[in-house]
C-alpha positions in Angstrom: 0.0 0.0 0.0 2.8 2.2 0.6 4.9 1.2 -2.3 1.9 2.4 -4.2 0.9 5.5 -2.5 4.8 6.5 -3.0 4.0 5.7 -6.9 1.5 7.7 -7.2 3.0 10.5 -5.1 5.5 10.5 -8.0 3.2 10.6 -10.8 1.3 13.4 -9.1 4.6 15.3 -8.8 5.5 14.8 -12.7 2.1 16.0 -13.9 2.3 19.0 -11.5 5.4 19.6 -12.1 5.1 19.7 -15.8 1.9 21.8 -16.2 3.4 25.1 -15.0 6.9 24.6 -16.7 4.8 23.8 -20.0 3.0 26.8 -19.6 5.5 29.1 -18.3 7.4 27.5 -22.4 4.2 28.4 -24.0 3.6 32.0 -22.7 7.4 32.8 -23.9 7.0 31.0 -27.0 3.9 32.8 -28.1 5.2 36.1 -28.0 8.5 35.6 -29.4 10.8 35.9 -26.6 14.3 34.1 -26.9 14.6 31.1 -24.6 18.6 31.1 -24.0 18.1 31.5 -20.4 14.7 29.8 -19.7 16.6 26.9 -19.3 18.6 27.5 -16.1 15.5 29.2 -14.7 13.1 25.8 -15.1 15.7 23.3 -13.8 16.3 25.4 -10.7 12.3 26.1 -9.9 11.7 22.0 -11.0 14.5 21.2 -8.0 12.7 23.2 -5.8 9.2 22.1 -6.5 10.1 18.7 -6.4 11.2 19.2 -3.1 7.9 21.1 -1.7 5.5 18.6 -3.2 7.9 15.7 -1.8 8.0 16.9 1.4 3.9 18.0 1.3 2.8 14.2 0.2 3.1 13.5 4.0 1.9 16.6 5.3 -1.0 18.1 4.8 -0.9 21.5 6.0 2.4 21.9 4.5 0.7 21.0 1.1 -1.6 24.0 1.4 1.3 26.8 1.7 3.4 24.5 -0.6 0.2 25.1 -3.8 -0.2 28.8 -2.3 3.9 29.6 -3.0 3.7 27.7 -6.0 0.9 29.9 -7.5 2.9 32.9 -6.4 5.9 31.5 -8.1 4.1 30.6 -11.3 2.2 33.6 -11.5 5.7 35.9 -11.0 7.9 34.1 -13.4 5.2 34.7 -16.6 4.7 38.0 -14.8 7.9 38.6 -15.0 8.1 37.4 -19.0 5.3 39.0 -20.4 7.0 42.4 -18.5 10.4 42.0 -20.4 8.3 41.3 -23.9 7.0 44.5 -23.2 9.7 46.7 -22.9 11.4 44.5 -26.0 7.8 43.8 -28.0 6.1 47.1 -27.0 2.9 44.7 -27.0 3.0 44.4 -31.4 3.6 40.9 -32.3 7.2 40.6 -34.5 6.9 40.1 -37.7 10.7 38.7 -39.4 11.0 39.9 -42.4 12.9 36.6 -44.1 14.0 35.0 -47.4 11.6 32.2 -48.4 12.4 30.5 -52.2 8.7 29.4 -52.0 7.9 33.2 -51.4 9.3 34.0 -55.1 8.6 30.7 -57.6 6.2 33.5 -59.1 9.2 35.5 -60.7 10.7 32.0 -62.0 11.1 32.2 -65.8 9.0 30.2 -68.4 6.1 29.5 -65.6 3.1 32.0 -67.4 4.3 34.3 -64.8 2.2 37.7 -64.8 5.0 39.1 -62.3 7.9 39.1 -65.2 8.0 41.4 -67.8 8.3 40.7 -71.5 9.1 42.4 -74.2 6.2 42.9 -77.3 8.2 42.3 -79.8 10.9 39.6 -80.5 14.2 40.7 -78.8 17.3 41.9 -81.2 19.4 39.1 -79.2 18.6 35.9 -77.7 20.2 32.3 -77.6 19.8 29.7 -79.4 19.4 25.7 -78.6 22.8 25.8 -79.5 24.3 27.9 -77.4 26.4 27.3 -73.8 23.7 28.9 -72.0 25.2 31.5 -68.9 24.6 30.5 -65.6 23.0 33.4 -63.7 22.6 34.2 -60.0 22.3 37.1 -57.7 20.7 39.2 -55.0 17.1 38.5 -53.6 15.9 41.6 -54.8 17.3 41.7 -58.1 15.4 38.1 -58.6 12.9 39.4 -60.7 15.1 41.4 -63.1 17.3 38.6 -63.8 14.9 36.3 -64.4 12.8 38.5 -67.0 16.0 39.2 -68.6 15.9 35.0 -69.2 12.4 34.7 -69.7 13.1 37.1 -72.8 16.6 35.4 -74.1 16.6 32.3 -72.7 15.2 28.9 -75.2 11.7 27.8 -73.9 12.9 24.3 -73.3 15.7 25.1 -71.0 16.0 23.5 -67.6 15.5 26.5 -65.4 17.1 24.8 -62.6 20.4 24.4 -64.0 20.6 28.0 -65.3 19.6 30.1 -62.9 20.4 30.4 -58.9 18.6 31.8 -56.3 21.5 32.2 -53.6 21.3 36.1 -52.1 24.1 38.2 -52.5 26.8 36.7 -50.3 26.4 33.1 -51.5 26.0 34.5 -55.4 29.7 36.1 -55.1 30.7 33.2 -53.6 29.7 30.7 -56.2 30.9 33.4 -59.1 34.4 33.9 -57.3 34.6 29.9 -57.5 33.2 29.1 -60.7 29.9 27.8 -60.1 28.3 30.8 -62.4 29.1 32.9 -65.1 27.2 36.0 -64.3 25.5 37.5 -60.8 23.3 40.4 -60.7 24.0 41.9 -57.0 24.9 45.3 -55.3 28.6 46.5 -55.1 30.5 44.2 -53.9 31.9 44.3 -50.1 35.8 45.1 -49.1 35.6 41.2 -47.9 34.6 40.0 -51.5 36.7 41.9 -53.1 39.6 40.3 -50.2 38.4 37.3 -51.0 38.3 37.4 -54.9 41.8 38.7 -54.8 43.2 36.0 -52.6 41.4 33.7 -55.8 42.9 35.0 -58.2 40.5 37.0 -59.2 39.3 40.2 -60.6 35.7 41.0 -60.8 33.9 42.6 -64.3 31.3 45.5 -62.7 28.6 46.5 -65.5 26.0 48.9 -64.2 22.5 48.3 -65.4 19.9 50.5 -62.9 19.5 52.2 -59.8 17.8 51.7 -56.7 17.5 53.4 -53.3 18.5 52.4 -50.0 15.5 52.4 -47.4 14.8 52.2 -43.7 12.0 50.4 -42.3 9.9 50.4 -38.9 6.7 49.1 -38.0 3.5 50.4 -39.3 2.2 52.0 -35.9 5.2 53.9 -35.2 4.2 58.0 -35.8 8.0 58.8 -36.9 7.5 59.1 -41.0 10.9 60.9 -41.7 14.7 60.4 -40.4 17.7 61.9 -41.3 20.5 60.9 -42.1 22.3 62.2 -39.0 19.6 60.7 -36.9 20.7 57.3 -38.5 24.3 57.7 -37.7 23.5 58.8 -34.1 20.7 55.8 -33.7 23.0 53.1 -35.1 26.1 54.5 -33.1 24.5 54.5 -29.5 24.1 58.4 -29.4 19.5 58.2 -30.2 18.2 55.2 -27.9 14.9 56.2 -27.5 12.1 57.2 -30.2 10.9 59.9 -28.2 14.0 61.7 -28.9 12.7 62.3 -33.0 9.5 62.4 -32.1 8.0 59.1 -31.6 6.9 57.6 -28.3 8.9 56.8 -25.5 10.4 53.3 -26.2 14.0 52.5 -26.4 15.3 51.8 -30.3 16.2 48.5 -31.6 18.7 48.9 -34.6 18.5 46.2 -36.7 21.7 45.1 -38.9 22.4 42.4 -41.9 24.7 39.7 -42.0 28.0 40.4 -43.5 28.5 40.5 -46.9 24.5 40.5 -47.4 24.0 43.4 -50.2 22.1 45.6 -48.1 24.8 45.7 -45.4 27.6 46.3 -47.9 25.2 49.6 -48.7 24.9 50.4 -45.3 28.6 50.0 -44.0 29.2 52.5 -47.7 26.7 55.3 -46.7 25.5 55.6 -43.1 28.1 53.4 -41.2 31.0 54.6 -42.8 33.3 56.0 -41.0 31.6 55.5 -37.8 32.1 53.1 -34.9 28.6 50.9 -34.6 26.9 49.3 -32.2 27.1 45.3 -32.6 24.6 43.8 -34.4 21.8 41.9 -32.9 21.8 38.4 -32.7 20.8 35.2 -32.2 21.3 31.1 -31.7 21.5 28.7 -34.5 22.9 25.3 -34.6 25.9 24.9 -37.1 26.5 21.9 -39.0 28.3 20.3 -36.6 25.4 20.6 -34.4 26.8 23.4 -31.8 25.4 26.5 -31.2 26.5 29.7 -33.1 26.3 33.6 -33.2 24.2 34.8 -36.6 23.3 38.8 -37.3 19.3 38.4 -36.5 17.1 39.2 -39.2 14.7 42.8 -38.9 12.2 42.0 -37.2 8.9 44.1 -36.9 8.5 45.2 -33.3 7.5 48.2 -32.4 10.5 50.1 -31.6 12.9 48.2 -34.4 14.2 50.1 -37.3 16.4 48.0 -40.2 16.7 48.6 -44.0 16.6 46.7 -47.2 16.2 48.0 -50.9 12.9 50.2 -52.1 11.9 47.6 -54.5 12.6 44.3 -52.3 10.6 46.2 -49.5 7.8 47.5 -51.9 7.1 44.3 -53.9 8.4 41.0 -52.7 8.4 41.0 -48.9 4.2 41.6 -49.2 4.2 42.6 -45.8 1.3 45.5 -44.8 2.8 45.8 -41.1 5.9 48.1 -42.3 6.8 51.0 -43.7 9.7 52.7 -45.5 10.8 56.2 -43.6 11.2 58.9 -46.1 14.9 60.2 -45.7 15.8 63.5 -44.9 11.8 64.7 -45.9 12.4 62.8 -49.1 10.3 59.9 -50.0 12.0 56.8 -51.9 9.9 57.0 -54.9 11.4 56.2 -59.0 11.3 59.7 -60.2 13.3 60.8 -56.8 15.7 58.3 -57.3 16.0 58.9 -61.3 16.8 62.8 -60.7 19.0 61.7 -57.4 16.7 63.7 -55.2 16.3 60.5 -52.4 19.7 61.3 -50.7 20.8 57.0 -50.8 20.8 55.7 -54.0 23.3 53.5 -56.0 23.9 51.4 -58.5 22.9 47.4 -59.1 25.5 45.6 -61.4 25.5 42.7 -64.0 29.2 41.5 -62.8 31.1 38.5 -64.8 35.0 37.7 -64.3 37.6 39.0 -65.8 38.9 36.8 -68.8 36.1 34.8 -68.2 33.4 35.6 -70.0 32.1 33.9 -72.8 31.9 35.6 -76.2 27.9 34.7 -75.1 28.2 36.1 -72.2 29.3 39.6 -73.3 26.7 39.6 -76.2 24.2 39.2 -73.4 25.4 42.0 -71.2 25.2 43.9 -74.1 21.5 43.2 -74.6 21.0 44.2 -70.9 22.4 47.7 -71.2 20.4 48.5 -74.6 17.1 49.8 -74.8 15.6 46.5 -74.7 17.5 45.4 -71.7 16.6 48.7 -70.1 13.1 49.0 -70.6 12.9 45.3 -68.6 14.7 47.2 -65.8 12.0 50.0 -66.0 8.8 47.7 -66.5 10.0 45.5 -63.6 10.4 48.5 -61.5 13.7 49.8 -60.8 15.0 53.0 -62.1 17.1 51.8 -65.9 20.9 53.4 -65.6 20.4 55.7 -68.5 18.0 57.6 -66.1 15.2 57.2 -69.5 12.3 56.5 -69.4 10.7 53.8 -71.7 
């Protein structure tokens, strides 16, 4: 009889024990908060718990203040979360804004796809069956553009898959620098690449076939519409903390960066963290192949008191999402005829960009295409401002 009371004593324990920890996971979970040290925390209230309920099994009165102090203690610890997601969340759910292939098969060539552009009449170049077709690759944003210029040059019957990547900026000039394409279609490239390209052997080909603007994004609800650039540098340097110091409300800033070598981080480290000494970056856990646990730059995400940036057009027409907005900068707003006449004070050039003494006599013909009329008007109908600054 005792042998059994004792194992149900410890089942009752488990089940108890459980129910609070599984809820105190769930509140913390739900609204987004990071669970490096929840760990610790759980295994030190589970030892003591165990012990009250252990020691209340055989006495009754003690069982009574034993459920009263664990209440107490439940109730404090998810007070205690749901206080620190406020100060970090300001009560608006996050909202990462994140690379997803399945996001863009839209813009993939040769699918009936309303979202590329093509050109009314027959283009003045395109391959043949015959041809080595070019592998292209590039920058998220530039996605679209690249694969319109296919969809217009490329043969219908073509395996899509083995011509064109998908692969972001950093992992683009990585494959070009090693041979696994013949052309990317990407921002500048970053004093690393070039490092690294250099250390390779070798020397990069830049063509410049548009423009674009550099943006900065918050959520939706925060009142601040315009920044300047001053503001930027003192926000992203430590000098701004709080919004309420440009006008917003009184919540402490979170300045969002991008990972290294990432095209919008190259532009950002060109224009408002140059020269300047910036905070670190936020980040975050992964596991590495190897299974450990590793440092990565965290992703914008949309709280209420974040700010990050991207490109106009990636912002505007891929991400899809209704919960940001893009600050206008210095009382300009980031709009194709601002950044045609160069009024929108951040804008710079995207680039077709081979290597040197690489390129195929196919290859040049092609680039060639790109920076006529033809090519340019793609650039235009797409959406991004052509390089000859005309309009088609």
């Amino acid at each position: 009889m005792k042998k059994t009371k004792t194992i149900i004593s410890i089942i009752v324990s488990i089940l108890v024990l459980t129910i609070p920890v599984f809820m105190i996971w769930l509140v913390t979970a739900f609204i987004g908060l990071k669970l490096n040290y929840f760990i610790p925390i759980a295994g030190f209230i589970l030892v003591i718990l165990i012990g009250l309920i252990t020691y209340s099994l055989d006495n009754k009165k003690f069982l009574k203040k034993s459920i009263i102090s664990i209440s107490i203690l439940f109730v404090g610890l998810v007070l205690s979360v749901y206080l620190e997601a406020y100060y970090k969340n300001n009560y608006i759910p996050s909202i990462t804004i994140g690379q997803n292939m399945g996001n863009y098969r839209k813009y993939l060539p040769f699918s009936d796809s309303e979202h590329l552009y093509r050109l009314e009449k027959e283009p003045s170049f395109n391959f043949s069956d015959n041809d080595k077709l070019p592998k292209v690759d590039g920058a998220t944003a530039l996605f679209p553009i690249y694969c319109s210029f296919v969809e217009n040059t490329y043969p219908k019957n073509c395996s899509v898959k083995d011509y064109v990547g998908f692969s972001t900026t950093k992992a683009a000039y990585e494959n070009l620098i090693n041979g696994k394409t013949d052309i990317i279609f990407v921002a500048q490239p970053s004093a690393q690449q070039l490092e690294t390209a250099k250390e390779m052997g070798v020397e990069f080909c830049l063509y410049p076939i548009g423009y674009e603007a550099f943006v900065f994004v918050v959520n939706k609800k925060n009142p601040v519409d315009n920044i300047t650039i001053q503001q930027l540098k003192d926000i992203y340097s430590g000098k701004i903390t709080n919004w309420q110091e440009i006008g917003g409300k009184n919540q402490n800033i979170r300045p969002f960066q991008r990972e290294e070598g990432s095209g919008s981080q190259t532009a950002f480290l060109a224009t408002i963290g140059k020269d300047l000494e910036l905070l670190p970056p936020e980040t975050h856990q992964v596991v590495d192949g190897m299974g450990g646990l590793i440092d990565k730059v965290a992703d914008y995400q949309n709280h209420g008191n974040a700010i990050g940036y991207s490109f106009r057009y990636y912002v505007e027409n891929m991400e899809e999402n209704d919960n940001i907005k893009i600050l206008n900068l210095n009382g300009i707003e980031a709009t194709k005829e601002n950044i045609r006449s160069k009024a929108y004070p951040i804008t710079d050039n995207f680039y077709a960009i081979t290597v040197k003494g690489k390129e195929s006599e196919s290859v040049k013909q092609f680039i060639q295409w790109i920076l006529s009329n033809e090519g340019q008007k793609i650039v235009e109908e797409v959406g991004y401002v052509p390089i000859g600054n005309s309009k088609f």
